[in-house]
Structures are given as structure tokens and as C-alpha cells.
N, CA, C and O atoms as a Maestro MAE file, in Angstrom:
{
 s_m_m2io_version
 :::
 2.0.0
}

f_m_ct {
 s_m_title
 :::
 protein
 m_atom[292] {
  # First column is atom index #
  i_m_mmod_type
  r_m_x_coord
  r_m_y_coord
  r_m_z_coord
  i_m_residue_number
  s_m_chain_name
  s_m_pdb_residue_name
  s_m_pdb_atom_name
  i_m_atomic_number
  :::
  1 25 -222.644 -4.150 89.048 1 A "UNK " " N  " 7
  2 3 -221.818 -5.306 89.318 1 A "UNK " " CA " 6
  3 2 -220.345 -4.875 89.280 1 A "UNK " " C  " 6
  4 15 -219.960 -3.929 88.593 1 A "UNK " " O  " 8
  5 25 -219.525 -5.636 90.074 2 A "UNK " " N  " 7
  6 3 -218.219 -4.932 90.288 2 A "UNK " " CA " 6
  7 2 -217.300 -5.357 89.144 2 A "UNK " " C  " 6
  8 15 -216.449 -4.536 88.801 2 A "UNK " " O  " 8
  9 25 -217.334 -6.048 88.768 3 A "UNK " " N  " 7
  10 3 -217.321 -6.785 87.309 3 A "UNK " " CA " 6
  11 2 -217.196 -5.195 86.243 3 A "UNK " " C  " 6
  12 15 -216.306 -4.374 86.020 3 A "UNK " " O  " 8
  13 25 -218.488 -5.366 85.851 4 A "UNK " " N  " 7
  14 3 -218.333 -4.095 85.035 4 A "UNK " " CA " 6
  15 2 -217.867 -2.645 85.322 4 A "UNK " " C  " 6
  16 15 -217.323 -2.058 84.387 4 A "UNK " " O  " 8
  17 25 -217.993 -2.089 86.335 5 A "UNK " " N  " 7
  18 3 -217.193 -1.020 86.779 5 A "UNK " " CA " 6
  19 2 -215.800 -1.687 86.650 5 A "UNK " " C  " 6
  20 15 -215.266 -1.130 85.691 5 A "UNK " " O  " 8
  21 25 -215.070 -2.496 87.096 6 A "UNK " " N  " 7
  22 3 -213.457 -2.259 86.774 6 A "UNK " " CA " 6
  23 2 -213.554 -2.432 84.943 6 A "UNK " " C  " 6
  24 15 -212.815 -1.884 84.125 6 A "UNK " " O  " 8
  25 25 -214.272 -3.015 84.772 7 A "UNK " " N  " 7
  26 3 -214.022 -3.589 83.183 7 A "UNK " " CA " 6
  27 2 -214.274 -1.880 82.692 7 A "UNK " " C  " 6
  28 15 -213.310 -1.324 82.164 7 A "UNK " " O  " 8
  29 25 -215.130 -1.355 82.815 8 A "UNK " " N  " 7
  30 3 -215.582 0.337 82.316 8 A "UNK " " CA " 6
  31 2 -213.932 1.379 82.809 8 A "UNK " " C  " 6
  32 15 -213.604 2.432 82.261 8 A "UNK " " O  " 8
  33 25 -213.206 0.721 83.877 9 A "UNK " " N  " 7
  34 3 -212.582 2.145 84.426 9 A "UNK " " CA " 6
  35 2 -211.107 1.292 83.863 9 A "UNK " " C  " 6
  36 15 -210.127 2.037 83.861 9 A "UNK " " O  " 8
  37 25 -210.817 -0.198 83.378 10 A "UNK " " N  " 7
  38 3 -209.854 -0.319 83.075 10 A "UNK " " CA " 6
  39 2 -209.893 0.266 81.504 10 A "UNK " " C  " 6
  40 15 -208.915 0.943 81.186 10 A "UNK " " O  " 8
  41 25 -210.744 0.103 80.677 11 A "UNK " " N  " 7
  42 3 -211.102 0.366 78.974 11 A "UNK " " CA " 6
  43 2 -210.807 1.489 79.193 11 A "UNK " " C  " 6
  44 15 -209.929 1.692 78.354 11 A "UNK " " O  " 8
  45 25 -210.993 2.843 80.034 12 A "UNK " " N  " 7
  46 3 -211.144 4.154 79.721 12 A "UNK " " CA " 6
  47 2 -209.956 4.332 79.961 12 A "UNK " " C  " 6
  48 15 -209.565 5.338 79.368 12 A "UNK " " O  " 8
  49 25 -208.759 3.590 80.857 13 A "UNK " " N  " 7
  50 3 -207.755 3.938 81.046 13 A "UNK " " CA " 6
  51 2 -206.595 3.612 79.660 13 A "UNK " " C  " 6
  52 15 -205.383 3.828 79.664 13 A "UNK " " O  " 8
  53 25 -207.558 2.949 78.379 14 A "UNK " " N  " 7
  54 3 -206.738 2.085 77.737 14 A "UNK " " CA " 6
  55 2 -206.488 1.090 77.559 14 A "UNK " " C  " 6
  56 15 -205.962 0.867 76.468 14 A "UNK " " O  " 8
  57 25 -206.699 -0.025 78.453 15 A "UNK " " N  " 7
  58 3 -206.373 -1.274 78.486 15 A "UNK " " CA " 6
  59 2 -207.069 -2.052 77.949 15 A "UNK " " C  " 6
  60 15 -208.239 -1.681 78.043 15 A "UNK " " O  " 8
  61 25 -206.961 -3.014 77.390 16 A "UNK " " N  " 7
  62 3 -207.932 -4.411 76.660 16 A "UNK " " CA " 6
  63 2 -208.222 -5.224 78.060 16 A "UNK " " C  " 6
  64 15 -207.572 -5.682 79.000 16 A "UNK " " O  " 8
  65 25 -209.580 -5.126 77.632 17 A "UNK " " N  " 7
  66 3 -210.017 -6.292 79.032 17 A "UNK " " CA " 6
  67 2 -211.090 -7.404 78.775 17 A "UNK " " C  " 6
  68 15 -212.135 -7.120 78.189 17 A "UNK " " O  " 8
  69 25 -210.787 -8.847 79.278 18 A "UNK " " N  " 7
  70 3 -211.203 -9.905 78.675 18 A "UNK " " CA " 6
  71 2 -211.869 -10.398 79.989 18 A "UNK " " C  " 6
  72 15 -211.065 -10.324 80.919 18 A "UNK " " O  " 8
  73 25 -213.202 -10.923 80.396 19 A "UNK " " N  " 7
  74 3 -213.980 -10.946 81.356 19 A "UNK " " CA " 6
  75 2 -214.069 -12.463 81.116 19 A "UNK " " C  " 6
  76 15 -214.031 -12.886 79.960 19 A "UNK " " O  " 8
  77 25 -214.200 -13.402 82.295 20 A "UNK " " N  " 7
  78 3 -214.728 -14.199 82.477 20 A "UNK " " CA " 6
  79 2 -215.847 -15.039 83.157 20 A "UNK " " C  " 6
  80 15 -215.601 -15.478 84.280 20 A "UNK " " O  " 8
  81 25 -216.602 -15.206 82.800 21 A "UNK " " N  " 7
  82 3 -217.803 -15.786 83.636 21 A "UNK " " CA " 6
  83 2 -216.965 -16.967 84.836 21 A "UNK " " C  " 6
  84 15 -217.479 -16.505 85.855 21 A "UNK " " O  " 8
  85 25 -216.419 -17.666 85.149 22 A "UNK " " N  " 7
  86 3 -216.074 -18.586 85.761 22 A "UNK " " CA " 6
  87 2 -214.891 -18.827 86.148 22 A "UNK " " C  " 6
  88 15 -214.119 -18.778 85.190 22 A "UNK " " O  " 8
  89 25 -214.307 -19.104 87.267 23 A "UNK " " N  " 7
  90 3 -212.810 -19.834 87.334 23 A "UNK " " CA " 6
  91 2 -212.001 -20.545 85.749 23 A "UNK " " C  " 6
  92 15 -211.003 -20.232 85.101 23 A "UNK " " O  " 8
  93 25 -213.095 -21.657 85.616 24 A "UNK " " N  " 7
  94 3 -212.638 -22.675 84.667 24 A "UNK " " CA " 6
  95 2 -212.389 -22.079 83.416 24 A "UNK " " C  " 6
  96 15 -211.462 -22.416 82.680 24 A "UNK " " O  " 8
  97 25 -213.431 -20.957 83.100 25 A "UNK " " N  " 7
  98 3 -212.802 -19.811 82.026 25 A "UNK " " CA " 6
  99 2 -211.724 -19.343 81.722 25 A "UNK " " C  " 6
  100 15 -210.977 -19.305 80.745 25 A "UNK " " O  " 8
  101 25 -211.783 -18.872 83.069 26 A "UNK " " N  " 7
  102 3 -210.595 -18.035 83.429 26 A "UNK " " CA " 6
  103 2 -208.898 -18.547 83.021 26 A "UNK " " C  " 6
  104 15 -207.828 -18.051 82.669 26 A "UNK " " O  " 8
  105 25 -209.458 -19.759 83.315 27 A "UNK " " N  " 7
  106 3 -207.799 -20.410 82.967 27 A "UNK " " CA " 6
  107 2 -207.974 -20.632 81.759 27 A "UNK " " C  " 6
  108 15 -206.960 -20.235 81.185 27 A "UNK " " O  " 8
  109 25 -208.428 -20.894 81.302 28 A "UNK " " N  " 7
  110 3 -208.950 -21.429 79.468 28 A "UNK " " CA " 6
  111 2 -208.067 -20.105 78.962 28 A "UNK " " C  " 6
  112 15 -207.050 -20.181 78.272 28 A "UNK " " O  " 8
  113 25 -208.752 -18.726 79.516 29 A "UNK " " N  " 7
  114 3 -208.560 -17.890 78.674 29 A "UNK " " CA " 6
  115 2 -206.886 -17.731 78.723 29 A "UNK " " C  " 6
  116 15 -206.146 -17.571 77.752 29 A "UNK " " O  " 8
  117 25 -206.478 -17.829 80.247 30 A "UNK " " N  " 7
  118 3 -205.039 -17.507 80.115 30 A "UNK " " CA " 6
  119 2 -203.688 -18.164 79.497 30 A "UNK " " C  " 6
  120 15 -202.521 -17.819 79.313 30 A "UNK " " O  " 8
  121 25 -204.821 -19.753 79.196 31 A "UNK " " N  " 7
  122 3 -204.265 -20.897 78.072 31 A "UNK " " CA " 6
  123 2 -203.937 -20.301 77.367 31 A "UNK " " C  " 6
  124 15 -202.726 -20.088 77.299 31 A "UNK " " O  " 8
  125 25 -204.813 -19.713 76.471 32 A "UNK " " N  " 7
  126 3 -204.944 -19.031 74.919 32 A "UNK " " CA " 6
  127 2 -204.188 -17.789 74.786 32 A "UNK " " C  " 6
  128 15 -203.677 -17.648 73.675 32 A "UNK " " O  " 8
  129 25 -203.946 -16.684 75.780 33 A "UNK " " N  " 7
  130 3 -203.048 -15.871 75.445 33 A "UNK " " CA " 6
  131 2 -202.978 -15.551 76.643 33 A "UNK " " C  " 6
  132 15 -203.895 -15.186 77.379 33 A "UNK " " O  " 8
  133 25 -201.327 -15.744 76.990 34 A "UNK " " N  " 7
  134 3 -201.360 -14.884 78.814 34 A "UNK " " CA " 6
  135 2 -201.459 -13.400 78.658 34 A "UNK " " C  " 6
  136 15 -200.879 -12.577 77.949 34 A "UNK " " O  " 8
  137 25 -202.205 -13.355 79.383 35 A "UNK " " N  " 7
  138 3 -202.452 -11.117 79.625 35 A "UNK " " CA " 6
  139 2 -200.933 -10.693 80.527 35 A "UNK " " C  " 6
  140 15 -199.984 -11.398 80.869 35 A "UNK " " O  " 8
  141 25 -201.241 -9.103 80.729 36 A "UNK " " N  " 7
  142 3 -200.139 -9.179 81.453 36 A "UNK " " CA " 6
  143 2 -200.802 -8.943 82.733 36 A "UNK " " C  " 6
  144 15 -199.900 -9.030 83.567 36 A "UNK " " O  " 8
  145 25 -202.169 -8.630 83.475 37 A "UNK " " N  " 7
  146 3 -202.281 -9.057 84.934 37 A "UNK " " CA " 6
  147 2 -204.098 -9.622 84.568 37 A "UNK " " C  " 6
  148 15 -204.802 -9.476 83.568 37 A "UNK " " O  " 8
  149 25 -204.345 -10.296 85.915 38 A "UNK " " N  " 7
  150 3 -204.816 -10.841 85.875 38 A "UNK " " CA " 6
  151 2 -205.922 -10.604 87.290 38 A "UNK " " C  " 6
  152 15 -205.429 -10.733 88.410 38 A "UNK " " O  " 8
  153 25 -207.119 -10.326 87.179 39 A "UNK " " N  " 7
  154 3 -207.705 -10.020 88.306 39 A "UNK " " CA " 6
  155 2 -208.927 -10.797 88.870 39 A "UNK " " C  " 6
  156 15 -210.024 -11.125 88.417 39 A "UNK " " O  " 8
  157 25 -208.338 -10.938 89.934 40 A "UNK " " N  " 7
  158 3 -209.720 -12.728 90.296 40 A "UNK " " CA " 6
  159 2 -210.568 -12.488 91.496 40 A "UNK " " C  " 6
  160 15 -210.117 -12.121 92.581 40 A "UNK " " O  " 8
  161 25 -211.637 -12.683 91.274 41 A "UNK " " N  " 7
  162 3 -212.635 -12.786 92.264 41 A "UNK " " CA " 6
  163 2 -212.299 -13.542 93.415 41 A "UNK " " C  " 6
  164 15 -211.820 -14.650 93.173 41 A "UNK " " O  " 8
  165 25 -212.395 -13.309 94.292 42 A "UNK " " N  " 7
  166 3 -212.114 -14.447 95.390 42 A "UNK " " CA " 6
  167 2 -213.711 -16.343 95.218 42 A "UNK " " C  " 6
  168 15 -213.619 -17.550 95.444 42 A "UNK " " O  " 8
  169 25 -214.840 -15.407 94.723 43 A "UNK " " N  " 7
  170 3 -215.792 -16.070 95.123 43 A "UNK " " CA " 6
  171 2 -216.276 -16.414 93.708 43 A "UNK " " C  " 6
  172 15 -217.458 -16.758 93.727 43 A "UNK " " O  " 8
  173 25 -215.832 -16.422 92.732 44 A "UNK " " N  " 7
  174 3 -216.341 -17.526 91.682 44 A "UNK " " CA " 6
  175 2 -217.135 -18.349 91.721 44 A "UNK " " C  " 6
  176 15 -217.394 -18.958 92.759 44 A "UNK " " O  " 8
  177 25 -217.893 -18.629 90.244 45 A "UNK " " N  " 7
  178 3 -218.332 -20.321 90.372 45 A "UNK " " CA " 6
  179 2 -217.347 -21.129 89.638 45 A "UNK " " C  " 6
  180 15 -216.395 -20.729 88.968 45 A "UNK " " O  " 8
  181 25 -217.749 -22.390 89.883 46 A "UNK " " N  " 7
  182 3 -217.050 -23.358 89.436 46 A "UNK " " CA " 6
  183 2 -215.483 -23.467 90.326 46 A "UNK " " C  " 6
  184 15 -215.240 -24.144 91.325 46 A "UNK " " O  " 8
  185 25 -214.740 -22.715 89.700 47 A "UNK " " N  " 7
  186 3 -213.686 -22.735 90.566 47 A "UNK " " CA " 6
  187 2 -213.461 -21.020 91.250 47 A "UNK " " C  " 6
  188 15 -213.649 -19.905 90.763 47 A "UNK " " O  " 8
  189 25 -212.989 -21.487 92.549 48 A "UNK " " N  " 7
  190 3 -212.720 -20.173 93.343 48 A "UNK " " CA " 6
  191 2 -211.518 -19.460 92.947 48 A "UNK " " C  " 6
  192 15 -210.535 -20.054 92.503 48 A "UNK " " O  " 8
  193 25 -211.572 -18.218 93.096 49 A "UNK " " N  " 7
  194 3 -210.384 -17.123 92.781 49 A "UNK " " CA " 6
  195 2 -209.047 -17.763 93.389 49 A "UNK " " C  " 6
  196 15 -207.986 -17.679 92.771 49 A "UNK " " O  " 8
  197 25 -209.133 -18.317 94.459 50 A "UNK " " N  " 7
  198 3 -207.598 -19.331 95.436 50 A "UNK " " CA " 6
  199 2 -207.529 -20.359 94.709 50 A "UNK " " C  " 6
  200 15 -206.359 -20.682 94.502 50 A "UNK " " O  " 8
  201 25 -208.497 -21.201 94.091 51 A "UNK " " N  " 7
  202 3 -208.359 -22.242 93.243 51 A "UNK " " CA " 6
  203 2 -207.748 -21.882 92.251 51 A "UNK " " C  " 6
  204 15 -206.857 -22.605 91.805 51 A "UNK " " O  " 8
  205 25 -208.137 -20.421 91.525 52 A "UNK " " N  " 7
  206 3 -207.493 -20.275 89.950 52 A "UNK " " CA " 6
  207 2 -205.951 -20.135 90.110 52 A "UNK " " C  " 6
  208 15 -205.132 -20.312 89.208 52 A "UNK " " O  " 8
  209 25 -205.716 -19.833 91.229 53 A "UNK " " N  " 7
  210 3 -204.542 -18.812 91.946 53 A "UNK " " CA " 6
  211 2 -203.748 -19.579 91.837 53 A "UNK " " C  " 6
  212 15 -202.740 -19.362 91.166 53 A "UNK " " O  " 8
  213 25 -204.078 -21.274 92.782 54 A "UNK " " N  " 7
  214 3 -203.378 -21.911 93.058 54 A "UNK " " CA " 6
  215 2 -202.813 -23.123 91.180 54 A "UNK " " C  " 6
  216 15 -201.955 -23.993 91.031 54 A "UNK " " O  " 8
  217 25 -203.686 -22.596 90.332 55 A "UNK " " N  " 7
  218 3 -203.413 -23.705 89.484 55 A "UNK " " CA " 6
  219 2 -202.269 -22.442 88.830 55 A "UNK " " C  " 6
  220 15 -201.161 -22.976 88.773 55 A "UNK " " O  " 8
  221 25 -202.216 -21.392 88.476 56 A "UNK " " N  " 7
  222 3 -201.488 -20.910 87.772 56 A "UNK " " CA " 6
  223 2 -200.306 -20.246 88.443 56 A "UNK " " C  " 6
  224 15 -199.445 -19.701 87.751 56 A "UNK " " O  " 8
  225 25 -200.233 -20.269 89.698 57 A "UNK " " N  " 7
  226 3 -199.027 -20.425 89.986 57 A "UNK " " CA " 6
  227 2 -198.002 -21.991 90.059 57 A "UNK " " C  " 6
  228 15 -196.879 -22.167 90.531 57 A "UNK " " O  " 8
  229 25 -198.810 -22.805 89.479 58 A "UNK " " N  " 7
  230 3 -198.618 -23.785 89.569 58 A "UNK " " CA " 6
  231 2 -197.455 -24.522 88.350 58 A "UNK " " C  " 6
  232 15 -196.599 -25.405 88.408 58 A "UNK " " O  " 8
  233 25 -198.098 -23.412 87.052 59 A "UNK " " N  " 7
  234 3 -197.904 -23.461 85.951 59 A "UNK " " CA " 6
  235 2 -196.265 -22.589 85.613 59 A "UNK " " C  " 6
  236 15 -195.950 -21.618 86.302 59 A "UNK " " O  " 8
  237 25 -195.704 -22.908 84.917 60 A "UNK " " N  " 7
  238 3 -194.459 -22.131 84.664 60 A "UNK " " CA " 6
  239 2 -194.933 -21.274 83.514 60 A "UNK " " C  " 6
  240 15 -194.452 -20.141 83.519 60 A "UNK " " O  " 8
  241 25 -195.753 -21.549 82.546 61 A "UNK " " N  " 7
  242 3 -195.504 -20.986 81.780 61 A "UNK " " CA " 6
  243 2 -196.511 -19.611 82.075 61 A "UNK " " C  " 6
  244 15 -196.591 -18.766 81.185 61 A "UNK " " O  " 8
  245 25 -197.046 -19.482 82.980 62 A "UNK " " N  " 7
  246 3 -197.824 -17.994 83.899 62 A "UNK " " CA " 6
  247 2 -197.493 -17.407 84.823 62 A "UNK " " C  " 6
  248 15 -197.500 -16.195 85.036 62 A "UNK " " O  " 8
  249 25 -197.047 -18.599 85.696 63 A "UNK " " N  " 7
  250 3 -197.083 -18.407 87.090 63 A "UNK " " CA " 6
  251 2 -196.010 -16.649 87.505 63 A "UNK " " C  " 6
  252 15 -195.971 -16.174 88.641 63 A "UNK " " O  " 8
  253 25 -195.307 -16.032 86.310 64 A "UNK " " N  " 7
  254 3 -194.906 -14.670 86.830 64 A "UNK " " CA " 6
  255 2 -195.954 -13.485 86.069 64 A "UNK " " C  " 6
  256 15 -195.386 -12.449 85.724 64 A "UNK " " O  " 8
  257 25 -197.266 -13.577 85.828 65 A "UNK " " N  " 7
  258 3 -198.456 -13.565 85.544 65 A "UNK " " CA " 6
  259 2 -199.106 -12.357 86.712 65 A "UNK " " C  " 6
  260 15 -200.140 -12.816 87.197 65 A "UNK " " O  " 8
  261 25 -198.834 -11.212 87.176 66 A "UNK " " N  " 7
  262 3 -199.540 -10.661 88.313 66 A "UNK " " CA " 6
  263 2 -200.862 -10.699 88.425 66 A "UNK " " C  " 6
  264 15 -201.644 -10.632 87.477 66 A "UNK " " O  " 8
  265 25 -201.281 -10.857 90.096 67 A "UNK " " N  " 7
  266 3 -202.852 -11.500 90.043 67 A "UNK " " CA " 6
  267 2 -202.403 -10.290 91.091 67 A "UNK " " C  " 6
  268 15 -201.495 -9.946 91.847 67 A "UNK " " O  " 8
  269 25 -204.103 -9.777 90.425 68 A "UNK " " N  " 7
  270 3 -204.516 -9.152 92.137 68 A "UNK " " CA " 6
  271 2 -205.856 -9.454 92.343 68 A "UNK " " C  " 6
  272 15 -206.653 -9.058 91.492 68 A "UNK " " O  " 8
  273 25 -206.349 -10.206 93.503 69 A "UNK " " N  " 7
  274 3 -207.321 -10.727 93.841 69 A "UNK " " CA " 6
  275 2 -208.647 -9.855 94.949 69 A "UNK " " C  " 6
  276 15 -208.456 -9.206 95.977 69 A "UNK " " O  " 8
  277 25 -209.735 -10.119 94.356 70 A "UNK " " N  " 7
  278 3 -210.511 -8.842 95.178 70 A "UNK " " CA " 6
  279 2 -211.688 -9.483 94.701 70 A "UNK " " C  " 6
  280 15 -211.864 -10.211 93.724 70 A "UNK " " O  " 8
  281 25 -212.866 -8.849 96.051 71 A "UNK " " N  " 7
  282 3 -214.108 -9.573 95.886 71 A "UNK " " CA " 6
  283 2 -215.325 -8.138 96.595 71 A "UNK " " C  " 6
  284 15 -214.989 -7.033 97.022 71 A "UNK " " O  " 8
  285 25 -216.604 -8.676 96.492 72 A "UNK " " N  " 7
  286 3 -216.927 -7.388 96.495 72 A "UNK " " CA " 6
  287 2 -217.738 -7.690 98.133 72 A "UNK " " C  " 6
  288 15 -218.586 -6.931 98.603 72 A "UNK " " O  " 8
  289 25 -217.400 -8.553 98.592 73 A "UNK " " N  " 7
  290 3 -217.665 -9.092 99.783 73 A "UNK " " CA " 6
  291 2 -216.481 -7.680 101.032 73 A "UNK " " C  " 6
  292 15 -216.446 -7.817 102.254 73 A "UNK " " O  " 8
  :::
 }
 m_bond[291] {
  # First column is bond index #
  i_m_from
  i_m_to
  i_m_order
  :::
  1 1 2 1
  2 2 3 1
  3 3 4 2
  4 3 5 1
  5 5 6 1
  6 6 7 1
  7 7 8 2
  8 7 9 1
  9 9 10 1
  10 10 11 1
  11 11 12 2
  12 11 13 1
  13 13 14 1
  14 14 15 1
  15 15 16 2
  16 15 17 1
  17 17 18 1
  18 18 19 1
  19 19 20 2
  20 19 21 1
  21 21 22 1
  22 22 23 1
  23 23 24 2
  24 23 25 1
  25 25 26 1
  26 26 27 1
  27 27 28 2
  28 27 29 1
  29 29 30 1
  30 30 31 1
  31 31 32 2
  32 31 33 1
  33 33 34 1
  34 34 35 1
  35 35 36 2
  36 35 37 1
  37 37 38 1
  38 38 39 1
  39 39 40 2
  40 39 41 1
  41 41 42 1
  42 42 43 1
  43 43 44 2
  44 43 45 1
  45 45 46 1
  46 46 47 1
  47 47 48 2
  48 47 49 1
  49 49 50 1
  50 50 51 1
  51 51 52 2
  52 51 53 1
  53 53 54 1
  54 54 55 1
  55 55 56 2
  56 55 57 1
  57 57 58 1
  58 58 59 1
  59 59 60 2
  60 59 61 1
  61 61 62 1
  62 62 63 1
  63 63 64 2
  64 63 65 1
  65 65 66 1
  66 66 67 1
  67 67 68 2
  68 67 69 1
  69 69 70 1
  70 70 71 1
  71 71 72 2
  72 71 73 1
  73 73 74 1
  74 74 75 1
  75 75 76 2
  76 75 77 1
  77 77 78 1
  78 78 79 1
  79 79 80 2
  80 79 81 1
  81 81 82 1
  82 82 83 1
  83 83 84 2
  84 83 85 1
  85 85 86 1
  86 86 87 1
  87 87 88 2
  88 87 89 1
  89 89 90 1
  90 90 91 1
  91 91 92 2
  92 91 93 1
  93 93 94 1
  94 94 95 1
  95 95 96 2
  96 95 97 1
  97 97 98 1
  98 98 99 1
  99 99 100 2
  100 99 101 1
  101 101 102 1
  102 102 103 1
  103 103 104 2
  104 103 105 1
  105 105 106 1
  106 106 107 1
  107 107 108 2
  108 107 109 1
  109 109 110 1
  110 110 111 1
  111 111 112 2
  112 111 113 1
  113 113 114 1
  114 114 115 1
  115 115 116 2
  116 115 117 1
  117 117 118 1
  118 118 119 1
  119 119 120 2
  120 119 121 1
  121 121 122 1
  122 122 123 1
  123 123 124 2
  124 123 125 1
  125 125 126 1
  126 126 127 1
  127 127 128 2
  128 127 129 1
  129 129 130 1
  130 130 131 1
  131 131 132 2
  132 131 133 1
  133 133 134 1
  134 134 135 1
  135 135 136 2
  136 135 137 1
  137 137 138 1
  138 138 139 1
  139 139 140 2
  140 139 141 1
  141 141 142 1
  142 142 143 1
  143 143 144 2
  144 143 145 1
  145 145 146 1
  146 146 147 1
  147 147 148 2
  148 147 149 1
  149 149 150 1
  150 150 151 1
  151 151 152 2
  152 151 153 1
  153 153 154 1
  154 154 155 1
  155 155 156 2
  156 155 157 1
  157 157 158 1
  158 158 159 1
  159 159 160 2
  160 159 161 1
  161 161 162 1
  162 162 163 1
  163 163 164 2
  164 163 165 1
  165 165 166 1
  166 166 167 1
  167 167 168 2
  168 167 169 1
  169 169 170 1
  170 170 171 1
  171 171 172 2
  172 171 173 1
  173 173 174 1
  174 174 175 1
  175 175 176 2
  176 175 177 1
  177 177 178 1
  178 178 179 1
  179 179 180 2
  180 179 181 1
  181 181 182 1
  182 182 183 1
  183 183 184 2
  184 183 185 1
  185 185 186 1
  186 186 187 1
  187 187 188 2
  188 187 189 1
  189 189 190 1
  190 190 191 1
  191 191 192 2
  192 191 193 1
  193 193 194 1
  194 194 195 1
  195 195 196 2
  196 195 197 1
  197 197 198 1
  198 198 199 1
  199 199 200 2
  200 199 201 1
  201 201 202 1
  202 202 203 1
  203 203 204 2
  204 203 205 1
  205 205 206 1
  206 206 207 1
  207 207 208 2
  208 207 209 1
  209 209 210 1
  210 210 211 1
  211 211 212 2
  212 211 213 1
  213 213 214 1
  214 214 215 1
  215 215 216 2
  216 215 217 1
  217 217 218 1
  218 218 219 1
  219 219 220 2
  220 219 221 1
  221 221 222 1
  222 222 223 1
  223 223 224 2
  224 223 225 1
  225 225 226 1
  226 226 227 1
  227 227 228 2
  228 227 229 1
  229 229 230 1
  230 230 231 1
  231 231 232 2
  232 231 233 1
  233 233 234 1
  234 234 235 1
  235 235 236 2
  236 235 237 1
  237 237 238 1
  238 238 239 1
  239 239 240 2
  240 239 241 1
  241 241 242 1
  242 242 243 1
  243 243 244 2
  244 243 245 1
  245 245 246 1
  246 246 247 1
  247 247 248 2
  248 247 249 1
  249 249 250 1
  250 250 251 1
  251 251 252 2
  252 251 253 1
  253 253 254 1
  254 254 255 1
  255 255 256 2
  256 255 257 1
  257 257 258 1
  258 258 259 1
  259 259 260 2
  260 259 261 1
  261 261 262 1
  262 262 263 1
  263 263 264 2
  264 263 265 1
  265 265 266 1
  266 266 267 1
  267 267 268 2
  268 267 269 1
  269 269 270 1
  270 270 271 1
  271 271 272 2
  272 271 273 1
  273 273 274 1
  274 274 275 1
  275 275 276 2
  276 275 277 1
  277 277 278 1
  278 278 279 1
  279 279 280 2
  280 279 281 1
  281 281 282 1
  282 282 283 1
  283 283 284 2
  284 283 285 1
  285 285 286 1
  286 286 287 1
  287 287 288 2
  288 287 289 1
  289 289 290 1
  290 290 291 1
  291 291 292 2
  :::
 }
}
């Protein structure tokens, strides 16, 4: 799953990485502590990767938050 390969090649590089099952997660999590990037599926459930996109740029207190968005489509 493409999921776990970046999660395996970001850890080895060092980085803390926090996975989410869902869009709606996803923002939950960035509620609770903003990361410093942020990487979104295009094709989620619940809410879509453009959906998450569009709420947290929406937000001031994220929205300079780097997203890079990628799907395995």
C-alpha cells in the first residue's frame, strides 16, 4: 500500500509520521497539532484529498501548512 511505503521511507529518513485513515481524520489530526507538511491522497474516504485541501486552506491558522497531494491512481 502506498500509504506504508512513504510512511517506511519518511521514518528512515527521520521524520515523525502520523497516518490517517480518512479525510475527516486528517483534519482532526491537524486540529491537534499542525505538522510541518502534510501529504493527501487525492481519493480518500469520507472526505477527498481536494476536500481536505480546500478546508485547510481555508483555515488561517494552517493554511501556510505545505500539502503535497498524490494518489496511487
Amino acid at each position: 500500500m502506498l500509504v506504508e511505503i512513504l510512511k517506511f521511507r519518511l521514518e528512515g529518513a527521520g521524520h515523525s509520521v502520523s497516518v490517517a485513515k480518512d479525510g475527516e481524520e486528517a483534519l482532526a489530526m491537524v486540529q491537534s497539532g499542525a505538522p510541518q507538511l502534510i501529504v493527501l491522497d487525492s481519493m480518500m474516504p469520507i472526505l477527498s484529498g481536494p476536500e481536505v485541501l480546500a478546508q485547510l486552506k481555508s483555515d488561517e491558522a494552517v493554511r501556510d501548512i505545505p500539502v503535497v497531494m498524490l494518489t496511487a491512481r
